[in-house]
C-alpha positions in Angstrom: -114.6 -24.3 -50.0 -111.5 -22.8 -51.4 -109.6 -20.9 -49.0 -110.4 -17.3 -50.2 -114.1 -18.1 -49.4 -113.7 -19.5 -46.5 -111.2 -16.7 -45.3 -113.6 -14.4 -45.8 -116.4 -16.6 -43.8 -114.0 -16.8 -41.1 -114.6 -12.8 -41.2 -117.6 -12.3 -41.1 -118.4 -15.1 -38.6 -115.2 -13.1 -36.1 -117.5 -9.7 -37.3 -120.6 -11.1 -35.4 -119.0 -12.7 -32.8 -117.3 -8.9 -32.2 -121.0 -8.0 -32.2 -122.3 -10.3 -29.5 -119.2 -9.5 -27.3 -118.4 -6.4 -27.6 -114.8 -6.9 -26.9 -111.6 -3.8 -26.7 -108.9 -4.9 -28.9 -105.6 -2.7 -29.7 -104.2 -3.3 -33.3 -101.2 -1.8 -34.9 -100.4 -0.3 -38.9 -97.7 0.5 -40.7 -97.3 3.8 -42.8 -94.3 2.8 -44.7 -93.4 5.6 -47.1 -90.9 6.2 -49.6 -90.3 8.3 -52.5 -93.6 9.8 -52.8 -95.3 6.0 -52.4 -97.2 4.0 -49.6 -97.0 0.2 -49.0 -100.3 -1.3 -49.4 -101.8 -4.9 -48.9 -104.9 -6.5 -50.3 -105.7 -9.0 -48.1 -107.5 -12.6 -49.2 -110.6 -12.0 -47.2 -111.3 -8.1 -47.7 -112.0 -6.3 -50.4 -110.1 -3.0 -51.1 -105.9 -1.9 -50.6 -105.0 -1.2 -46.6 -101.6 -0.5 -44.7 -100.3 -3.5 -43.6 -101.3 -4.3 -40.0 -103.0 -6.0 -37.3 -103.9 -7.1 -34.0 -101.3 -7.3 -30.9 -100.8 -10.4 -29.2 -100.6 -11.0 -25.6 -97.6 -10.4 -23.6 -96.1 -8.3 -26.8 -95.5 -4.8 -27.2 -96.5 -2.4 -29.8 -93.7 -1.9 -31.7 -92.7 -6.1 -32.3 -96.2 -6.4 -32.9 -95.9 -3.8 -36.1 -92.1 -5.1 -36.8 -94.3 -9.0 -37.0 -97.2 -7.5 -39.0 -95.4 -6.0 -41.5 -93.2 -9.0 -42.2 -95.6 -11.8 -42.0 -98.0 -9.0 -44.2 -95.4 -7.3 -46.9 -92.1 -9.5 -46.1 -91.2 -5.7 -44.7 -88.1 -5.0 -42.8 -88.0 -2.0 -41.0 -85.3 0.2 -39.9 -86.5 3.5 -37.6 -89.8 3.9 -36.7 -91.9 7.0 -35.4 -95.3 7.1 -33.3 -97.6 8.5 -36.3 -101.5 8.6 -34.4 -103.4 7.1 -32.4 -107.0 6.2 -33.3 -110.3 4.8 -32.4 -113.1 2.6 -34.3 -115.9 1.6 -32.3 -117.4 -0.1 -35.9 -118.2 -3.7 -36.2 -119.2 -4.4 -32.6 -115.7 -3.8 -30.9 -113.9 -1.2 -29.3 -110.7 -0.9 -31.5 -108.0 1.3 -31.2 -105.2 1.5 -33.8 -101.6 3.0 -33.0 -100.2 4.0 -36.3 -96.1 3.5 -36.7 -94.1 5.8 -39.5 -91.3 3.8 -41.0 -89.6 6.0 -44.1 -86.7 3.5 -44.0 -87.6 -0.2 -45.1 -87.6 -3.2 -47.7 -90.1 -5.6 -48.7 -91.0 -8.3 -51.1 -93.9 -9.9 -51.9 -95.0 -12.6 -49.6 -96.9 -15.8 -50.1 -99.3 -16.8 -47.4 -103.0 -17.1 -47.1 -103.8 -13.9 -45.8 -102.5 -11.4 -48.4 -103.0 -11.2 -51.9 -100.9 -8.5 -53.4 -98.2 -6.3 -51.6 -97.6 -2.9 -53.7 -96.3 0.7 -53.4 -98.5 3.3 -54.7 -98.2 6.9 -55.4 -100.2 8.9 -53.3 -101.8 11.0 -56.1 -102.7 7.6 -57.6 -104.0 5.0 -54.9 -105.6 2.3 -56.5 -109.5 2.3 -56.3 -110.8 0.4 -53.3 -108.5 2.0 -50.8 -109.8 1.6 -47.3 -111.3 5.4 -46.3 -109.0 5.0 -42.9 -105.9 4.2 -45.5 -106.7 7.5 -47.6 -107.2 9.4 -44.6 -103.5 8.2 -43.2 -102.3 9.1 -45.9 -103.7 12.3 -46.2 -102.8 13.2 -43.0 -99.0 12.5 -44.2 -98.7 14.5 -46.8 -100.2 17.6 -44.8 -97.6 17.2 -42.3 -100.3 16.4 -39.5 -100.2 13.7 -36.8 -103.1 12.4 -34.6 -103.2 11.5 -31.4 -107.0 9.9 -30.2 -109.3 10.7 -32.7 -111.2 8.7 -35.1 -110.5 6.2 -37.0 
């Protein structure tokens, strides 16, 4: 099975497992803006453009798990970053929760890895079509001056 298909099997089998269990997880994403463009990823085993992001690991704190993300996601390198929202999915089976960093300072490259397809800046009058809804609404939220704290994802 090449390794996009079985990424995204790997997905969907994690997706019912989060089903059965039911479990809380906190995860972390990056609005990294410049310029009048966001960073987006398209990842290997989703379909659509997302700010880069992603679970926190045990025993590490919320703002090395977004400084990891975004390199390991975008090859990003971040200089100061702000609390942006907080927010809450309870899709898929899980009770997610999603603390959003601001980061208006930063590099990045493309990276190569399994897990990403394509890192790229977009305008945010011209997002590319797929865009996650959560993404658009991020970004929305941006460029109307508002920040979130505890509401939906």
């Amino acid at each position: 099975m090449p390794l996009p298909k079985l990424a995204r099997f790997l997905h969907l089998v994690q997706r019912l497992h989060w089903r059965l269990v039911r479990p809380t997880t906190i995860g972390v994403r990056l609005l990294a803006v410049k310029e009048g463009e966001a960073l987006l990823v398209k990842h290997t085993y989703l379909d659509g453009w997302y700010l880069p992001g992603g679970g926190v690991k045990a025993g590490e704190t919320l703002r090395d798990a977004i400084k990891r993300e975004a390199a390991e996601e975008a090859g990003a390198g971040l200089k100061e970053l702000q609390l942006f929202g907080v927010y809450s999915s309870f899709l898929e089976g899980k009770s997610d929760h999603i603390v959003v960093f601001l980061c208006e300072d930063f590099t990045w490259k493309q990276v190569g890895n399994r897990e990403i397809e394509s890192v790229r800046c977009f305008a945010f009058n011209e997002l590319p079509e797929g865009t996650s809804p959560g993404t658009h609404r991020r970004i929305a939220e941006y460029t109307a001056g508002e920040r979130a704290v505890s509401t939906p994802w």
